[in-house]
C-alpha positions as a Markdown table, in Angstrom:
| # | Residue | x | y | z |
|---|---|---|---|---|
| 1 | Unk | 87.5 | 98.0 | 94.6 |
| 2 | Unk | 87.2 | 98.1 | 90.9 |
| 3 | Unk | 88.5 | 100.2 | 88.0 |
| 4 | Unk | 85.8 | 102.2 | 86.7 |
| 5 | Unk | 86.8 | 105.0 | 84.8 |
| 6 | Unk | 90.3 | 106.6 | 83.2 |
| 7 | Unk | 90.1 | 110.0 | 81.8 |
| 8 | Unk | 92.5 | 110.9 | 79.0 |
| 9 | Unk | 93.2 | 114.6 | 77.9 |
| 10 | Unk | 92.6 | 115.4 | 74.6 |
| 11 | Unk | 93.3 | 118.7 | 72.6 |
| 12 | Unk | 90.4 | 118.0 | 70.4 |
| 13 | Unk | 88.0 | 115.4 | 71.5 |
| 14 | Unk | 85.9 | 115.8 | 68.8 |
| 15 | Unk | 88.8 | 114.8 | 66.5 |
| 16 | Unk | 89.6 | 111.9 | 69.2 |
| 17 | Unk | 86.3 | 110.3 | 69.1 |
| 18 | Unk | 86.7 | 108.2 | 66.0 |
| 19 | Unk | 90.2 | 107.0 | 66.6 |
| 20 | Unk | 88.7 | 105.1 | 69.9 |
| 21 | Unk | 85.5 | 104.0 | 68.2 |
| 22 | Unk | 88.0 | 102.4 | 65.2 |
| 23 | Unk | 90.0 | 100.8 | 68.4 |
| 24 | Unk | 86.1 | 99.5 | 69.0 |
| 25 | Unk | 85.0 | 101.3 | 72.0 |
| 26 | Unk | 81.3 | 102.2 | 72.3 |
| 27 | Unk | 80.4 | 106.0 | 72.8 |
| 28 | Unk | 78.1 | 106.3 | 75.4 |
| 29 | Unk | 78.3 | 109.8 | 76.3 |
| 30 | Unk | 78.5 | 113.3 | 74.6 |
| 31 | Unk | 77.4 | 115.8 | 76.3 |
| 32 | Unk | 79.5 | 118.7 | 74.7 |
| 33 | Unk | 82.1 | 119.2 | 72.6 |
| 34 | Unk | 84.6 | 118.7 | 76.0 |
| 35 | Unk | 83.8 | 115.4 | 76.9 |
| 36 | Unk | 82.9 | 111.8 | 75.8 |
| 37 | Unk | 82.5 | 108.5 | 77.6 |
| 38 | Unk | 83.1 | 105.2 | 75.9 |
| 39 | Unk | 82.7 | 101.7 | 77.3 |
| 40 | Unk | 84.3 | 98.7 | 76.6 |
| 41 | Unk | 83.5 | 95.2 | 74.5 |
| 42 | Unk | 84.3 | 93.5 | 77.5 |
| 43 | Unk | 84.2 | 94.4 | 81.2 |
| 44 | Unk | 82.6 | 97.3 | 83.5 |
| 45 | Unk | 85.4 | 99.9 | 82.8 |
| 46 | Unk | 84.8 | 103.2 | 80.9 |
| 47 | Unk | 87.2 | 105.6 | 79.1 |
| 48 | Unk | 86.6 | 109.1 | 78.8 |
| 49 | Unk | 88.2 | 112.3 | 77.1 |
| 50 | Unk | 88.6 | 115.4 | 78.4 |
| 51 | Unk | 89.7 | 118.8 | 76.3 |
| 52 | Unk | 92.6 | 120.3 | 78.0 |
| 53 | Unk | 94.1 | 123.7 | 77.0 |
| 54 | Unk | 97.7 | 122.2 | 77.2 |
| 55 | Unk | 98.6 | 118.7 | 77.1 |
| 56 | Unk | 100.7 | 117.3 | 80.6 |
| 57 | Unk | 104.5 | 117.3 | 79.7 |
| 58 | Unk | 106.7 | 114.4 | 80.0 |
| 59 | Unk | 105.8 | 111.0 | 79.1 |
| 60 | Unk | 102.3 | 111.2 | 80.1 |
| 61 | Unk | 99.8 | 108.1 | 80.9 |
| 62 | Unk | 100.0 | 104.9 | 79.3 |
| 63 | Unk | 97.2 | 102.9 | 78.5 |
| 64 | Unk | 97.3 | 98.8 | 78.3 |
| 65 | Unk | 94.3 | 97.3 | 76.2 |
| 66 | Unk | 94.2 | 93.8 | 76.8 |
| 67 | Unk | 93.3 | 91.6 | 73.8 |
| 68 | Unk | 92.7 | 87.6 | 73.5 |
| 69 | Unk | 93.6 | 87.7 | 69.5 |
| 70 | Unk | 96.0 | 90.6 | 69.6 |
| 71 | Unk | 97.6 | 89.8 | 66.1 |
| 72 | Unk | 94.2 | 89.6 | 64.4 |
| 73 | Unk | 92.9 | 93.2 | 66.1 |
| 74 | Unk | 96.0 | 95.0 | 64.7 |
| 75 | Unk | 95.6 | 93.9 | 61.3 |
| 76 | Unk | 92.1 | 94.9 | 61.5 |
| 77 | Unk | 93.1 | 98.1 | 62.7 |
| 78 | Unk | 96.0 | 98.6 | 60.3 |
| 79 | Unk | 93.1 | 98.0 | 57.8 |
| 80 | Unk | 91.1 | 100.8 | 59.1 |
| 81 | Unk | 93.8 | 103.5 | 59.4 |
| 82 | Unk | 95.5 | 103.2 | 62.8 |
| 83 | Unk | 98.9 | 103.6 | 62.9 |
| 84 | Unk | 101.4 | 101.7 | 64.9 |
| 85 | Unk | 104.8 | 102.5 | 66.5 |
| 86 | Unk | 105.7 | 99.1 | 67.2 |
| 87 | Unk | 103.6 | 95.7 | 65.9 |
| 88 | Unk | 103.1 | 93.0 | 68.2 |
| 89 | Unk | 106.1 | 91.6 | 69.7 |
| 90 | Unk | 107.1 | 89.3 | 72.3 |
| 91 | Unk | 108.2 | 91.3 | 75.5 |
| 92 | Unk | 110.9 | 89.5 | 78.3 |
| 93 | Unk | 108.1 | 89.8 | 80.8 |
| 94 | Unk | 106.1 | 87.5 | 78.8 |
| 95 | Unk | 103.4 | 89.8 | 77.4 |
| 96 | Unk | 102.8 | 89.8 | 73.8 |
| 97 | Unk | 102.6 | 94.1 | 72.4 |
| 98 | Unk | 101.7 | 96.4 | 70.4 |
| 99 | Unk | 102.2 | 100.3 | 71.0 |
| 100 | Unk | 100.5 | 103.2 | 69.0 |
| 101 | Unk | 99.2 | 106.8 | 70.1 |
| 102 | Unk | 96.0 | 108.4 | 70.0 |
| 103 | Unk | 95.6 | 111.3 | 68.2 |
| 104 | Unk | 96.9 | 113.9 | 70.8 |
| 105 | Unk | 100.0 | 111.7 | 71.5 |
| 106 | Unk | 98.7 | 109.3 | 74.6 |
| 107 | Unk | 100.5 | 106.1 | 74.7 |
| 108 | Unk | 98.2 | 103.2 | 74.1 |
| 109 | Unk | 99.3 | 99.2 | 74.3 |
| 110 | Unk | 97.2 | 96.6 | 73.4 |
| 111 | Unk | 98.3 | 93.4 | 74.6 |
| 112 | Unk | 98.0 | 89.8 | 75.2 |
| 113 | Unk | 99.4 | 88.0 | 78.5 |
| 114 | Unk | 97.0 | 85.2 | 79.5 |
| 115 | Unk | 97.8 | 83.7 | 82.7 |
| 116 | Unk | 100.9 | 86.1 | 82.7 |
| 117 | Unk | 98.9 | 88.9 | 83.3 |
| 118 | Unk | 98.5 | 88.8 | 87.0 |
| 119 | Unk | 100.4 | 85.3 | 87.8 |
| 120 | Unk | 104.0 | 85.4 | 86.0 |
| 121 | Unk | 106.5 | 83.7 | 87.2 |
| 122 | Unk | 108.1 | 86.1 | 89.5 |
| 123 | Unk | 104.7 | 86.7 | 90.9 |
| 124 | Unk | 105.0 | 87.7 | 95.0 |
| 125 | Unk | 103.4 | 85.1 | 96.9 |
């Protein structure tokens, strides 16, 4: 099994579309104002947005966007506009973060973890 596709809601996708191209995903589909497809740098995986009436209540999905030169994308990204809640920083279960939100409020994290991605220490055997 593999991961191929996360749908986010958006209020206004048309508004949401240049936030995730400045993040550097690709658009790849756009078929009407309600919808759009991106695909990643890196990997198989696709993103899409969806226009909702109403946004889900609560803390909603969070999004990890893993990074090999985390530092250097932010300040790329700070460069072009985007907005962070929290810079990179060095989390206790060995992930390196940075948090923002799209622009209908969707938690994003880009990261960096290396090996500790999928083999940390407390890893199950």
């Amino acid at each position: 099994m593999d991961l191929n596709q996360i749908t986010v809601p958006s209020l206004d996708v048309e508004k949401a579309i240049p936030f995730y191209e400045k993040l550097g995903l690709k658009l790849i589909v756009h078929t009407h104002p309600r919808y759009a497809r991106f695909e990643f740098p890196v990997g198989d995986s696709t993103l899409s947005l969806h226009q909702v009436d109403e946004l889900p209540t609560g803390q909603g999905i969070i999004i990890y966007f893993e990074l090999e030169k985390l530092d250097e994308v932010v300040e790329e990204l700070i460069k072009k506009g985007i907005k962070f809640d929290n810079l990179p920083q060095d989390q206790r279960w060995l992930w390196r973060e940075a948090k923002l939100k799209d622009p209908d409020g969707n938690q994003l994290i880009l990261f960096h973890a290396g090996e500790n991605r999928k083999n940390p220490p407390w890893k199950i055997k």
